[in-house]
MMTF fields as JSON, N, C-alpha, C and O atoms, coordinates in Angstrom:
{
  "mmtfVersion": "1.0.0",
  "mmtfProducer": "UNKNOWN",
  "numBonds": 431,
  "numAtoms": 432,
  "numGroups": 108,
  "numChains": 1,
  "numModels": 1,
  "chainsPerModel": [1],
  "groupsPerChain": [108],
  "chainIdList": ["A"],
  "bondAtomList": [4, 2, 8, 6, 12, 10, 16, 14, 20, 18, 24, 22, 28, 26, 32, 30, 36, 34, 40, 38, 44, 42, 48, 46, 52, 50, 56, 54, 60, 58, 64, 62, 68, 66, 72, 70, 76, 74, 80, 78, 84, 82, 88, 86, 92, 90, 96, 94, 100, 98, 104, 102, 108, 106, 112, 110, 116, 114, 120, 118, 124, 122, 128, 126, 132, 130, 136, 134, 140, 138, 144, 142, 148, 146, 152, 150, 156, 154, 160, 158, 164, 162, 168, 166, 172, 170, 176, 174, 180, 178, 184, 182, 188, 186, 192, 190, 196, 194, 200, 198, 204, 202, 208, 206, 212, 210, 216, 214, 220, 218, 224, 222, 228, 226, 232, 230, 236, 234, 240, 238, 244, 242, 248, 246, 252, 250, 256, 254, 260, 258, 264, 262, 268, 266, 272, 270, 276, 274, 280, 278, 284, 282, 288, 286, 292, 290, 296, 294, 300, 298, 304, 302, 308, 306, 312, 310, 316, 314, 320, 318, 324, 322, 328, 326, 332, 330, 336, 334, 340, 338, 344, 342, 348, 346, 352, 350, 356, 354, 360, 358, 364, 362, 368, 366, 372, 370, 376, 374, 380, 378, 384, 382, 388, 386, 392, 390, 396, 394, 400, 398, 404, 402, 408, 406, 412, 410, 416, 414, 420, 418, 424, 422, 428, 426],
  "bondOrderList": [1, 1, 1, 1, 1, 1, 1, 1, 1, 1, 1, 1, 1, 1, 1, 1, 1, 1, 1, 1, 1, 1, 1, 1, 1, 1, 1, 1, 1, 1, 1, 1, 1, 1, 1, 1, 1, 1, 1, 1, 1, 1, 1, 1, 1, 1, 1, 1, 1, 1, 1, 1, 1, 1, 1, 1, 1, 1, 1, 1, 1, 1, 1, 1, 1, 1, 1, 1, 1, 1, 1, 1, 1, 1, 1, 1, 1, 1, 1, 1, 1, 1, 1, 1, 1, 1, 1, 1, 1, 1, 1, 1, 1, 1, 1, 1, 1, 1, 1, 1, 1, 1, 1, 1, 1, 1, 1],
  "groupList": [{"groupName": "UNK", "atomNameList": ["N", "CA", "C", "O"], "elementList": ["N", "C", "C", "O"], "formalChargeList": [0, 0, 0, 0], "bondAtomList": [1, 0, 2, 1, 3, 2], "bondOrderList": [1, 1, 2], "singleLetterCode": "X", "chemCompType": "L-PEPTIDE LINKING"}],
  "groupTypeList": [0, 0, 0, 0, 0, 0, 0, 0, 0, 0, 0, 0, 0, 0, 0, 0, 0, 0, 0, 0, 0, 0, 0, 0, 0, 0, 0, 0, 0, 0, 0, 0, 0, 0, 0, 0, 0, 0, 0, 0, 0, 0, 0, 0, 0, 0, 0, 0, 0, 0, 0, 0, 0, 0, 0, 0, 0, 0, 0, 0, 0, 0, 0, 0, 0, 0, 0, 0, 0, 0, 0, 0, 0, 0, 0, 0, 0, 0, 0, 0, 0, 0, 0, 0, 0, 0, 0, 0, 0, 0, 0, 0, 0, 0, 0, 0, 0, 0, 0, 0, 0, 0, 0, 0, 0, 0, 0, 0],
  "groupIdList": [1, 2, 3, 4, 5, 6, 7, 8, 9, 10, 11, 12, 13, 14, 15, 16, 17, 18, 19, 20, 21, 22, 23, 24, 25, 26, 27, 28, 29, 30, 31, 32, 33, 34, 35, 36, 37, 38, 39, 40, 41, 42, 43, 44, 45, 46, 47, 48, 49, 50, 51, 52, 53, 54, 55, 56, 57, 58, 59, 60, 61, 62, 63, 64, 65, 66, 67, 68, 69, 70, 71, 72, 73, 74, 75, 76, 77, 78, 79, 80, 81, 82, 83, 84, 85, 86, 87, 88, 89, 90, 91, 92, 93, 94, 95, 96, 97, 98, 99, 100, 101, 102, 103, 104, 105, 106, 107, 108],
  "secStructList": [7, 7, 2, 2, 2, 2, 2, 2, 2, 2, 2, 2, 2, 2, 6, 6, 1, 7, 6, 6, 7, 7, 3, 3, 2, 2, 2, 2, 2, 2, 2, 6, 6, 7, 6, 6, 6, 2, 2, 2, 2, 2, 2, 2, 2, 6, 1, 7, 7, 7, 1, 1, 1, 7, 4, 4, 4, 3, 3, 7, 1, 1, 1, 5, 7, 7, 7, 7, 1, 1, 7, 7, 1, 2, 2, 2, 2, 2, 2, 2, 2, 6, 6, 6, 7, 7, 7, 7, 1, 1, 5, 7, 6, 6, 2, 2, 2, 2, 7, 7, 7, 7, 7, 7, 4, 4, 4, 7],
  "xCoordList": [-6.244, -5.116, -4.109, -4.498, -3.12, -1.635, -1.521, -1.349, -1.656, -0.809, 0.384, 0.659, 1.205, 2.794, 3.458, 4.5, 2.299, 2.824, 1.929, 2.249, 0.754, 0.288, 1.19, 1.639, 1.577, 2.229, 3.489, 3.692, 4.154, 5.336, 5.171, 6.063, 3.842, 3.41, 2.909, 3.214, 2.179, 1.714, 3.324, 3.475, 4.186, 5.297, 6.004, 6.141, 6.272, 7.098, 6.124, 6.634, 4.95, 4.107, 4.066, 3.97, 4.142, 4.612, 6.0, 6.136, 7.154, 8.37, 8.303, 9.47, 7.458, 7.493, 6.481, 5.768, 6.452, 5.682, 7.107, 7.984, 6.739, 7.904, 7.692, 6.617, 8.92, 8.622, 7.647, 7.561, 7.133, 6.569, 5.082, 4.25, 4.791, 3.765, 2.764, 3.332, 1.379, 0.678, 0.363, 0.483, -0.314, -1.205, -2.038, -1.45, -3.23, -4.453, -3.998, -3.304, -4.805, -5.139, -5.486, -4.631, -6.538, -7.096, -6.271, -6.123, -5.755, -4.774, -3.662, -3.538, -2.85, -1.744, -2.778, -2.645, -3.751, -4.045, -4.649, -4.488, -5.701, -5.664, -4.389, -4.565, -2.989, -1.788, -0.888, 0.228, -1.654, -0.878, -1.852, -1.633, -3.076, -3.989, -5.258, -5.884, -5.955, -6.549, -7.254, -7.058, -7.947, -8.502, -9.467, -9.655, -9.906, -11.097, -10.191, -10.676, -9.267, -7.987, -7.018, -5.93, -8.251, -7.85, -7.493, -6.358, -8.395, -8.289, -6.576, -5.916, -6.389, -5.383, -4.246, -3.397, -4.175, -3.308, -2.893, -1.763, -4.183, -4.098, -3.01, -2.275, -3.242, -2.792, -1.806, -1.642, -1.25, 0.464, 1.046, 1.801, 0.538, 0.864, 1.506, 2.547, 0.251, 0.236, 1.728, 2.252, 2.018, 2.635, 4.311, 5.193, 4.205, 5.479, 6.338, 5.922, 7.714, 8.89, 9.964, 11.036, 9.694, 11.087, 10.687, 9.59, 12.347, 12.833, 12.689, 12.559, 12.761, 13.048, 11.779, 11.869, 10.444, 9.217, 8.998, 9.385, 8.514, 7.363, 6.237, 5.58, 5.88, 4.831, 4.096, 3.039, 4.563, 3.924, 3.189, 2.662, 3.411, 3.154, 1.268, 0.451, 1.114, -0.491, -0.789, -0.21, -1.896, -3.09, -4.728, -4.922, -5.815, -6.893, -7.095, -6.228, -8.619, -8.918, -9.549, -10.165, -9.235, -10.091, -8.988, -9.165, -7.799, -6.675, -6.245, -5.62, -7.143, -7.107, -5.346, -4.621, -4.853, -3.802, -4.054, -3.096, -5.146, -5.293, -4.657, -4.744, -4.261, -3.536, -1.88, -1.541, -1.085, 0.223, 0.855, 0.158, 1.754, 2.772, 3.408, 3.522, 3.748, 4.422, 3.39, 3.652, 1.955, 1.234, 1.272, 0.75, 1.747, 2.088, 1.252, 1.109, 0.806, -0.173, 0.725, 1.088, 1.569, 2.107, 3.465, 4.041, 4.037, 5.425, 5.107, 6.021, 3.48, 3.096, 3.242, 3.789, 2.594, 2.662, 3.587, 3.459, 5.107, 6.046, 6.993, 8.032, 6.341, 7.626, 6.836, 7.431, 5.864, 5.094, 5.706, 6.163, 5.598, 5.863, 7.287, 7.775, 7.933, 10.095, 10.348, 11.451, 9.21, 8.709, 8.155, 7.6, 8.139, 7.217, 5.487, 4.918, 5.033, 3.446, 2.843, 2.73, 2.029, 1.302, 0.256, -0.752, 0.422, -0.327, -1.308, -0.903, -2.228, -3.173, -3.146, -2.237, -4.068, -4.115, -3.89, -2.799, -5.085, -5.139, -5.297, -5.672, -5.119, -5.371, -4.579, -3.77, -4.402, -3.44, -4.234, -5.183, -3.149, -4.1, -3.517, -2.426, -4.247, -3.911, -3.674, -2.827, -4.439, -4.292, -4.543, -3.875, -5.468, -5.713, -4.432, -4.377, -3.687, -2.567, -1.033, 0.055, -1.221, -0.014, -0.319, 0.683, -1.627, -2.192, -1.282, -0.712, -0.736, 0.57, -0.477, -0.996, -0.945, -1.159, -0.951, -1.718, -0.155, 0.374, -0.93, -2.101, -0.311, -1.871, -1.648, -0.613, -2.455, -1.961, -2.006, -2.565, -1.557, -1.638, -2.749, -2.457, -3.661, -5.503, -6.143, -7.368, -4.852, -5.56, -4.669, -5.163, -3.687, -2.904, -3.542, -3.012],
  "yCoordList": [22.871, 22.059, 22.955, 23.533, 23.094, 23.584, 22.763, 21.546, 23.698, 22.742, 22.14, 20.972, 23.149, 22.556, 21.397, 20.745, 21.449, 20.346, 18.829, 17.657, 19.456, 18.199, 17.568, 16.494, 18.275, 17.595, 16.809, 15.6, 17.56, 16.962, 15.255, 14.408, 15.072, 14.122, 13.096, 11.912, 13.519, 13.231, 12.454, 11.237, 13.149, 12.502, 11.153, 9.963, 11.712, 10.58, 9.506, 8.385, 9.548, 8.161, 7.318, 6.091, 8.001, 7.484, 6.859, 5.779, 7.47, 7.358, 6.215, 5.929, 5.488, 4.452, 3.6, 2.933, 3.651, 2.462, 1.424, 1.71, 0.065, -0.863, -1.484, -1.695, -1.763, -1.284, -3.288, -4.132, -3.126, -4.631, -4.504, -5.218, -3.294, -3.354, -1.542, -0.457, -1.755, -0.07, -0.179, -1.065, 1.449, 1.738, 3.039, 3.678, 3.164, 3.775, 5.523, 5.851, 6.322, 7.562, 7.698, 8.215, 7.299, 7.112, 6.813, 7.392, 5.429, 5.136, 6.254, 6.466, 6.934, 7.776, 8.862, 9.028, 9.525, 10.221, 10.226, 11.16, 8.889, 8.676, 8.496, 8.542, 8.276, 8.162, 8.957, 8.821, 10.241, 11.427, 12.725, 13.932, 11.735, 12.57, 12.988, 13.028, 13.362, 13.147, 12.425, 12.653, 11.691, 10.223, 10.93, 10.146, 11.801, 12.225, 13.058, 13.565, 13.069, 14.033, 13.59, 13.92, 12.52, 11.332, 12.327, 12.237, 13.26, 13.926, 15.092, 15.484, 15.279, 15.789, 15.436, 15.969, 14.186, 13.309, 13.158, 13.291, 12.774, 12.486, 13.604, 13.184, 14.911, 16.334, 16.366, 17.578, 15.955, 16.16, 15.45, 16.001, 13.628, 13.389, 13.359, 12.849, 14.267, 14.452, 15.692, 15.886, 16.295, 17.579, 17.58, 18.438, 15.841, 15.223, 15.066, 14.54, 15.574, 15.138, 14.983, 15.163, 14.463, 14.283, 12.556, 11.997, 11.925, 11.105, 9.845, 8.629, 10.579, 9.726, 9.346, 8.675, 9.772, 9.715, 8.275, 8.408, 7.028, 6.584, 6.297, 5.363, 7.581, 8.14, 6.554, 6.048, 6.245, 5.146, 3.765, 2.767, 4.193, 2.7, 3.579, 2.992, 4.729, 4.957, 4.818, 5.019, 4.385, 3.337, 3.92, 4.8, 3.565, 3.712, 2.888, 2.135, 3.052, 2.215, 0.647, -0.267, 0.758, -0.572, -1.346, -2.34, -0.865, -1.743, -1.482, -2.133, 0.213, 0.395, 1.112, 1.093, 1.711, 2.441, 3.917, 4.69, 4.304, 5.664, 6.61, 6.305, 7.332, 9.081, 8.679, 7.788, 9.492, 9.432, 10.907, 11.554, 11.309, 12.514, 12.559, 13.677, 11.588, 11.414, 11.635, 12.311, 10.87, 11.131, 9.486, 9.373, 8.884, 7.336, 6.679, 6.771, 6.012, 4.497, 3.774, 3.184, 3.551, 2.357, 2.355, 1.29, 3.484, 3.523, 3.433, 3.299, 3.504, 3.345, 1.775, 1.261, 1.139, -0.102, -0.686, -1.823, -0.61, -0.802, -0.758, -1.347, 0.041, 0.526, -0.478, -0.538, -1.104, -1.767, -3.223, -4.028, -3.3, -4.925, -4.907, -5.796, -3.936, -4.089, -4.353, -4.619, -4.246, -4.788, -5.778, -6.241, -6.374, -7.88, -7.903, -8.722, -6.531, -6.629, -6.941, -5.87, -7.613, -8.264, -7.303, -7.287, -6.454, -5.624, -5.563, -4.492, -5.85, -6.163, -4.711, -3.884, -4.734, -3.055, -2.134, -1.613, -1.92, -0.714, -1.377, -0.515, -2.529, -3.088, -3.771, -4.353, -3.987, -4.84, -6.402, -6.843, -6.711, -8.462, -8.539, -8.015, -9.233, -9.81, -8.11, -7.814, -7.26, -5.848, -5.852, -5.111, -6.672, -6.982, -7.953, -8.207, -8.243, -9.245, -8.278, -8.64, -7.178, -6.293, -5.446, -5.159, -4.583, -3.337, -3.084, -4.158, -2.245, -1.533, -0.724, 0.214, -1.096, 0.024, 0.148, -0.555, 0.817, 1.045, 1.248, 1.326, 1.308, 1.492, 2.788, 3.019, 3.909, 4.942, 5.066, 4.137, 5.973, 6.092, 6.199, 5.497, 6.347, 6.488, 5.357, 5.242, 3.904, 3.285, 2.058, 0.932, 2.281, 1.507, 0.98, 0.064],
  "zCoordList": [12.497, 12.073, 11.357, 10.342, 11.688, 11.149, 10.174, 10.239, 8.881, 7.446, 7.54, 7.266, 8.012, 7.709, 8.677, 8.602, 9.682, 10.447, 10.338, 10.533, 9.957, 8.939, 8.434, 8.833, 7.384, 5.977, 6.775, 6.662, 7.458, 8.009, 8.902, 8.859, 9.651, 9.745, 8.94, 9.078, 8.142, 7.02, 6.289, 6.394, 5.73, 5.3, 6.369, 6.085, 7.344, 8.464, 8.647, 8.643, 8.796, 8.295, 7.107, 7.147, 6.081, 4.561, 4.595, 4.02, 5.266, 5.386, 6.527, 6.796, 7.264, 7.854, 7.468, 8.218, 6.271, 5.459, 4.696, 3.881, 5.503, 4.612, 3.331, 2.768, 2.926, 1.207, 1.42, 2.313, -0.066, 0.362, 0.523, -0.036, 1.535, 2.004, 1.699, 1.574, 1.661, 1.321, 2.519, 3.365, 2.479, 3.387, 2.332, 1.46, 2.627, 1.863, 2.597, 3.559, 1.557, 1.803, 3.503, 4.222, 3.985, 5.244, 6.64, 7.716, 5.949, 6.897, 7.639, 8.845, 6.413, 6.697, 7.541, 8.753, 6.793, 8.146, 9.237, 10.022, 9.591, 10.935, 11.735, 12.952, 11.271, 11.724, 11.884, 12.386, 11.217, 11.019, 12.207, 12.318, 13.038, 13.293, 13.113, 14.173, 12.018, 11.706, 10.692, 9.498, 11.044, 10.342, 9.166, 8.236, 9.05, 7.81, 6.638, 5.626, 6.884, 6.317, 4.963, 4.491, 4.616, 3.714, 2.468, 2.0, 1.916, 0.597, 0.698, -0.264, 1.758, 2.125, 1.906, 1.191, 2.743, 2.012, 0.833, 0.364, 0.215, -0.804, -2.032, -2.926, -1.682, -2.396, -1.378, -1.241, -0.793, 0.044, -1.068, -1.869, -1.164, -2.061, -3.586, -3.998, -4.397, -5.39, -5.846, -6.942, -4.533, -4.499, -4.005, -3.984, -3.551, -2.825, -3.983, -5.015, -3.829, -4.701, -4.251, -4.828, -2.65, -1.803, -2.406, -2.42, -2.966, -3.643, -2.333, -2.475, -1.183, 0.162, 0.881, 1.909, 0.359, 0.463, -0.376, -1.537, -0.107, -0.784, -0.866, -0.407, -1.797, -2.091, -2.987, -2.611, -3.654, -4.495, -3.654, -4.146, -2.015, -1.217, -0.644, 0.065, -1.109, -0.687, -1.526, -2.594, -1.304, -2.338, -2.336, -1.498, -3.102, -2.546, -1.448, -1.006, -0.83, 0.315, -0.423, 0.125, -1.428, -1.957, -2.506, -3.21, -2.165, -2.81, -4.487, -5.325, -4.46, -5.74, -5.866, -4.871, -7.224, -7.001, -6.935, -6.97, -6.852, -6.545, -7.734, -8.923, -7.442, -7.718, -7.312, -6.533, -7.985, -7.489, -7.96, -8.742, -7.661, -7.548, -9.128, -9.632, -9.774, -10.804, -11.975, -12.97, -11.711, -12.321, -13.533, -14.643, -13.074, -14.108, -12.982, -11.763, -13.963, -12.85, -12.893, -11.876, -14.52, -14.335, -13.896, -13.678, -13.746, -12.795, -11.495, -10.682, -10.974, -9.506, -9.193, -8.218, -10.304, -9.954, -10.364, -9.91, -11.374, -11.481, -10.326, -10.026, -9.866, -8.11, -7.003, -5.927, -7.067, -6.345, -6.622, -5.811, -7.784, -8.149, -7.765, -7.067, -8.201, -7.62, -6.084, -5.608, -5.404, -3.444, -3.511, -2.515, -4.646, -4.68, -3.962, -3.241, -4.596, -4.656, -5.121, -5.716, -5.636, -7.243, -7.513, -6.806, -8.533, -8.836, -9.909, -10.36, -10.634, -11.316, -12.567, -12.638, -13.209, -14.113, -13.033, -12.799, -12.296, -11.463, -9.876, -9.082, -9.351, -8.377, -7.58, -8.302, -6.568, -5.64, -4.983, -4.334, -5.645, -5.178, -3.867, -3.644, -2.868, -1.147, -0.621, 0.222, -1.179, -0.603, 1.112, 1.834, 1.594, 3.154, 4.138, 5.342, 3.199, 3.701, 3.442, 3.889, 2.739, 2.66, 3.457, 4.113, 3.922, 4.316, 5.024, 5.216, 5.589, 6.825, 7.537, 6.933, 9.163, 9.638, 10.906, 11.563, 11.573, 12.684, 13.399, 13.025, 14.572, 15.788, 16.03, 16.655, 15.654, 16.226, 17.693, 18.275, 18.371, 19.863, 20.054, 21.022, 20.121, 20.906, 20.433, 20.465, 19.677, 19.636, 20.68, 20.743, 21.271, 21.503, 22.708, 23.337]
}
């Protein structure tokens, strides 16, 4: 796997997440390619400071809020609730009724 073209996938999947709605660590990279590539993600993430990225719409897989780039939980879930998400301390309520996940191609 090529890093830099990871990441670049990795971003344009994030960047087609609608606001409103997450998608988990996992998700972005089975969509980005590889599906086990979750921790990866996760550190594209953490490392993202393009303003045009939202980074704050990946989540854990449990609907938790995970890790974020900024490093604030609660500006994660502050930017969540301004999309009308209902966000709990660290949790997303109806997380299975927001989930965003495109079909990737090998699944279409």
């Amino acid at each position: 796997m090529k890093v830099a073209s990871f990441r670049a996938r990795v971003l344009a999947v994030v960047r087609r997440i609608p606001a409103g709605r997450v998608a988990t660590y996992g998700d972005v990279a089975e969509l980005a390619g590889h599906p086990r590539a979750w921790r990866a993600v996760g550190s594209i993430m953490r490392d993202c400071r393009d303003p045009a990225t939202p980074c704050h719409r990946v989540v854990g897989a449990a609907g938790t809020l995970g890790g974020w780039s900024a490093g604030n939980l609660q500006l994660k879930g502050e930017l969540l609730r301004e999309e009308g998400v209902v966000v709990t301390t660290r949790r997303i309520r109806g997380f299975r009724d927001i989930r965003w996940r495109r079909l990737s191609r090998r699944h279409r």
